[in-house]
PALUMGU-282864 format. One record per residue (C-alpha): residue in three letters; x, y, z. Coordinates in steps of 0.05 Angstrom, whole numbers, padded with zeros to 5 digits, always signed. Example, Ala and Ser with C-alpha at 12.3 -4.5 7.8 and 13.67 -1.06 7.14 Angstrom:
BEGIN
ala+00246-00090+00156 ser+00273-00021+00143 
This chain:
BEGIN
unk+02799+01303+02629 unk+02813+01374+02604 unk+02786+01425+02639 unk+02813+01487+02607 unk+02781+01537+02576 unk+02806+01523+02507 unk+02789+01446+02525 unk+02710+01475+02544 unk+02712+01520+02484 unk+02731+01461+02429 unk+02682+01413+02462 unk+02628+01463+02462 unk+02646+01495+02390 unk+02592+01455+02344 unk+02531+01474+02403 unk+02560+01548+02403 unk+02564+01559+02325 unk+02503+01526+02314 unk+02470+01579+02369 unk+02500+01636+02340 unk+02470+01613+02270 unk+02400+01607+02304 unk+02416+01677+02337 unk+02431+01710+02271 unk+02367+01672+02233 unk+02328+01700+02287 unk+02360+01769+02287 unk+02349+01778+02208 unk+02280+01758+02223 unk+02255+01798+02290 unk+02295+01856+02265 unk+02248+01865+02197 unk+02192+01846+02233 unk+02197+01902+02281 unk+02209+01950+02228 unk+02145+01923+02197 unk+02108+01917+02260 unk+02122+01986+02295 unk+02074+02034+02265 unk+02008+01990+02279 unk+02032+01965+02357 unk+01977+01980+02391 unk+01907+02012+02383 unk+01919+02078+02342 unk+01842+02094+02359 unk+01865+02144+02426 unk+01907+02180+02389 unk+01862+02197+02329 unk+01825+02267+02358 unk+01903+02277+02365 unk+01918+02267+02306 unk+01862+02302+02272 unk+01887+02364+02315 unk+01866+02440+02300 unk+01851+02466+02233 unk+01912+02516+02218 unk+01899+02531+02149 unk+01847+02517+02098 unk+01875+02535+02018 unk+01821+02544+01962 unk+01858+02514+01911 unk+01805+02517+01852 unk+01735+02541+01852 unk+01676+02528+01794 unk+01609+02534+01790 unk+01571+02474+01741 unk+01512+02427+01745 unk+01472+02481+01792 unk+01527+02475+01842 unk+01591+02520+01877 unk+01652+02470+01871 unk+01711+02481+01914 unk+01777+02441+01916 unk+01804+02450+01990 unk+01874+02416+02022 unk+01860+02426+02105 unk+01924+02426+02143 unk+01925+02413+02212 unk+01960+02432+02277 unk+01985+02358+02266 unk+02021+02358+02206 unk+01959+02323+02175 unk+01939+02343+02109 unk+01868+02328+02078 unk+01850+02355+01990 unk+01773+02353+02002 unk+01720+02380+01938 unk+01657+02409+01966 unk+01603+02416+01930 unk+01543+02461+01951 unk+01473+02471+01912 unk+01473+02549+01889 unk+01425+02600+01906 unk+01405+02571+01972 unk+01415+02613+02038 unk+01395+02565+02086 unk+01433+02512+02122 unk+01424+02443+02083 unk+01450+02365+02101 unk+01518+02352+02094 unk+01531+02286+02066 unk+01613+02263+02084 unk+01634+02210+02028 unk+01701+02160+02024 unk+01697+02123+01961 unk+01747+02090+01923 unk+01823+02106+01935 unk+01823+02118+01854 unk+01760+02158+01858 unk+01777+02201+01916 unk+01756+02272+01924 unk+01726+02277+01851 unk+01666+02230+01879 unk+01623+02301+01896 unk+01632+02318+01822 unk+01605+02249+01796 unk+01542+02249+01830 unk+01489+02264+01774 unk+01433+02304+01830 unk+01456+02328+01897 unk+01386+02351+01905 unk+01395+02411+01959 unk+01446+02374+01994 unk+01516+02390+02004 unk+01565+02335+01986 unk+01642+02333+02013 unk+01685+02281+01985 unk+01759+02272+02005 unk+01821+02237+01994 unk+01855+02189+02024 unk+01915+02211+02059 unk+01963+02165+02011 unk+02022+02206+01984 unk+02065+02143+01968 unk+02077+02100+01894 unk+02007+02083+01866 unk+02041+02038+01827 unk+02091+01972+01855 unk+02133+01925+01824 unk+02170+01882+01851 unk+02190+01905+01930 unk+02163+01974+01919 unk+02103+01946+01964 unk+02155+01941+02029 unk+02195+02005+02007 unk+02123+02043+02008 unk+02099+02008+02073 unk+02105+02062+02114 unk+02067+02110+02077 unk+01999+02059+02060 unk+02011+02043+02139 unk+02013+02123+02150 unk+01950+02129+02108 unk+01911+02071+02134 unk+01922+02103+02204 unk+01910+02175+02181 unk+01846+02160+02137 unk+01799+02163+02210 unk+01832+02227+02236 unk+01822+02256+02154 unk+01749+02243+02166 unk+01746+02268+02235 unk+01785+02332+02209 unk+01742+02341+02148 unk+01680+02340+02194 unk+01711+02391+02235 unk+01712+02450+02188 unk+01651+02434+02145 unk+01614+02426+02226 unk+01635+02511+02228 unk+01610+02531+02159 unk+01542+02575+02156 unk+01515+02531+02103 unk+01513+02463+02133 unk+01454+02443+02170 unk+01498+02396+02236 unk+01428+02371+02254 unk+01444+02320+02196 unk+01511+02310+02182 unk+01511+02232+02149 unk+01578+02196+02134 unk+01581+02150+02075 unk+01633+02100+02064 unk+01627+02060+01992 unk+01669+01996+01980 unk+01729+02016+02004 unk+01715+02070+02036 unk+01658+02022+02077 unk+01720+01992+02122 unk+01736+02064+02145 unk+01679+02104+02164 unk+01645+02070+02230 unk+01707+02090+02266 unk+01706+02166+02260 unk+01619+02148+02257 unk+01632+02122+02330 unk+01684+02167+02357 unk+01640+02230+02335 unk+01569+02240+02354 unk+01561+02290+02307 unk+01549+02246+02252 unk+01471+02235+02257 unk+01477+02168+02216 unk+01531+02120+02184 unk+01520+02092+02115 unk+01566+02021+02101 unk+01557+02012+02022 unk+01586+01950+01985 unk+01627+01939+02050 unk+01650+01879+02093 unk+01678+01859+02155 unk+01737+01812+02180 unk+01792+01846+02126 unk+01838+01783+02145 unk+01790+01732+02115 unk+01779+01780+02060 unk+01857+01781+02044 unk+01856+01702+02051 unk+01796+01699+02004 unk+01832+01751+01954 unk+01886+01708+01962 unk+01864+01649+01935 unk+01886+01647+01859 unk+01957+01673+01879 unk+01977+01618+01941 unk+01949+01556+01931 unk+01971+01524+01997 unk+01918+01542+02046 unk+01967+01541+02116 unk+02012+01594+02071 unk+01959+01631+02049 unk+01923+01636+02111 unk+01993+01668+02144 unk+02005+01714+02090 unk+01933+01740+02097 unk+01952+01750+02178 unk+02013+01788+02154 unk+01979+01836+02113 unk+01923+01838+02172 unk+01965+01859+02220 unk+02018+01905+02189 unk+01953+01937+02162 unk+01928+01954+02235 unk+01862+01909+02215 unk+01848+01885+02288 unk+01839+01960+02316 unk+01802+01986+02254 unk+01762+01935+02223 unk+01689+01948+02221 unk+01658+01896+02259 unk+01694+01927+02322 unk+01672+01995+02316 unk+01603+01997+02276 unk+01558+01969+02338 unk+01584+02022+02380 unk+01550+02081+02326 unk+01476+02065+02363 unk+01440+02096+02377 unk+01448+02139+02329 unk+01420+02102+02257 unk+01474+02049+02217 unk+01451+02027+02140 unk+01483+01978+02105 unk+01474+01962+02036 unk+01498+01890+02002 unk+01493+01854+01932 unk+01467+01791+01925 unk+01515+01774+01878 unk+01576+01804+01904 unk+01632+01763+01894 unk+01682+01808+01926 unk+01675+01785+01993 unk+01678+01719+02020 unk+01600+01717+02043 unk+01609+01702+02119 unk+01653+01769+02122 unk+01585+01804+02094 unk+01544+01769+02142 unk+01592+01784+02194 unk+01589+01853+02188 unk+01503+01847+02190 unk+01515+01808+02266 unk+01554+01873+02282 unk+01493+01920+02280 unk+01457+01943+02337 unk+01390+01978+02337 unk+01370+02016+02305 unk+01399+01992+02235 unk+01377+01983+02161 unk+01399+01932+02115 unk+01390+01934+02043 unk+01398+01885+01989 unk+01415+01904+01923 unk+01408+01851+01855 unk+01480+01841+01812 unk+01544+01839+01834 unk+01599+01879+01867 unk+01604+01951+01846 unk+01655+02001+01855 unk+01659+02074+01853 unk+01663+02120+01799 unk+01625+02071+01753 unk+01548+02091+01735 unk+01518+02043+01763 unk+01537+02068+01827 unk+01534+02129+01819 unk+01460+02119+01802 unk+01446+02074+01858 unk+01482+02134+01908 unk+01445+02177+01883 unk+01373+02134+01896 unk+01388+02105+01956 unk+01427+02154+02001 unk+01428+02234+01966 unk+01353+02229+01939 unk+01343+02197+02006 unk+01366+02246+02052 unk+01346+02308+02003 unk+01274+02276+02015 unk+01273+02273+02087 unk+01295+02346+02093 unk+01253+02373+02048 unk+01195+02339+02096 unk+01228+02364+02156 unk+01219+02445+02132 unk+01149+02428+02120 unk+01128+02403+02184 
């Protein structure tokens, strides 16, 4: 029997080359996934107030007046290196502090939202950006070369809100006895994080929103990858690199109470998968309002938003504050 080491190392070659295939297979694939991974290990949520830091400057990029209204464009930097463009929009002629209503809409509606509503109605509206400053456009693997910035934004969005909330809390004309936060499709899977982490939001509005973004992606999913096992694991993928587990809404919206949560949902919304939408509704806690709404899925920027916004939260609030000076 040879017992040399070149005997050992010819008997063993087939085992050994076929282990240092395995290792490199597994190499090219942990190595990626890291690099994937890494932003969104672990919950982001302690480091948010972090993250939103100190307001170090505040720029006044353009100012208007239209529609009865002082418009301001505003980019907030922060001690943090976070950067928020925010429009505020503020009824004129009116000395006294008024409700401040905080609104993520659309990623392609954005900060202009506070321009589009028709009848702020005394209130003050703030709308912001998301903190995106990636492609807005892919092809091909531009999604993976841009991953880092949508993962950057997804984790920054909380902190923007939190930071947005922080300078309009200081300014003469905002009433911080009624400070409401308004997320709209969207925007909906953001806001009952900073709503819960800040008590300074007196209530948390969820419109045309969901909950359980995995089984949102899988349902989105659908027409593109047929085979349900494939689909299923590409909708975990984009779940997790997408820091879905720490920020989805279901985790964060029960923990607003007691402070006041409505929701408002379309009958006909085909958007969501509807056990995500009723999902979200198990999630409440007292005291909560749930509103149903005829048609289907709407988005922002389109009228028939707009309209509804303006009905069922601005004319809303503007009511119940004009009540409030009476008594």
């Amino acid at each position: 029997m040879n017992l040399s080491r070149r005997g050992l190392w010819h008997r063993d070659r087939p085992s050994r080359a076929k282990w240092l295939i395995v290792a490199l297979i597994v190499g090219g694939l942990v190595i990626p996934s890291l690099w994937l991974a890494w932003p969104v290990l672990g919950d982001p949520s302690a480091g948010f107030a972090q993250r939103r830091g100190n307001i170090e400057t505040v720029d006044v990029t353009r100012r208007w007046q239209a529609d009865n209204s002082d418009y301001r464009h505003l980019t907030l930097r922060a001690s943090s290196g976070l950067q928020v463009e925010v429009t505020v929009r503020r009824p004129q002629n009116v000395d006294e502090p008024r409700p401040l209503v905080i609104l993520l809409g659309g990623y392609g509606t954005g900060r202009e939202a506070a321009e589009l509503v028709r009848d702020p109605g005394g209130v003050v509206i703030a709308s912001l950006s998301y903190p995106y400053h990636g492609k807005t456009h892919f092809a091909g693997l531009d999604l993976l070369w841009n991953l880092d910035d949508i993962q950057q934004a997804v984790l920054d969005t909380p902190p923007a809100i939190m930071l947005t909330l922080e300078y309009l809390a200081r300014q003469s004309y905002v009433d911080t006895r009624q400070i409401e936060l308004v997320g709209v499709s969207f925007g909906a899977f953001f806001v009952s994080v900073p709503g819960a982490l800040d008590e300074r939001f007196s209530r948390v509005w969820l419109i045309q929103g969901a909950a359980d973004p995995r089984a949102i992606y899988q349902y989105r999913l659908r027409d593109r990858i047929r085979f349900e096992p494939l689909r299923t694991l590409a909708a975990s993928v984009l779940g997790f690199i997408t820091a879905t587990d720490y920020l989805k809404p279901e985790r964060w919206v029960g923990n607003i109470s007691p402070r006041p949560v409505v929701v408002i949902n379309s009958r006909g919304d085909t958007a969501y998968p509807p056990a995500s939408v009723a999902k979200l509704h198990a999630s409440l806690r007292e005291p909560y309002e749930l509103q149903w709404l005829t048609g289907e899925h709407i988005t922002p920027g389109r009228e028939e938003v707009l309209q509804q916004l303006n009905e069922q939260v601005i004319k809303r609030i503007a009511v119940h504050n004009d009540s409030k000076s009476e008594n």
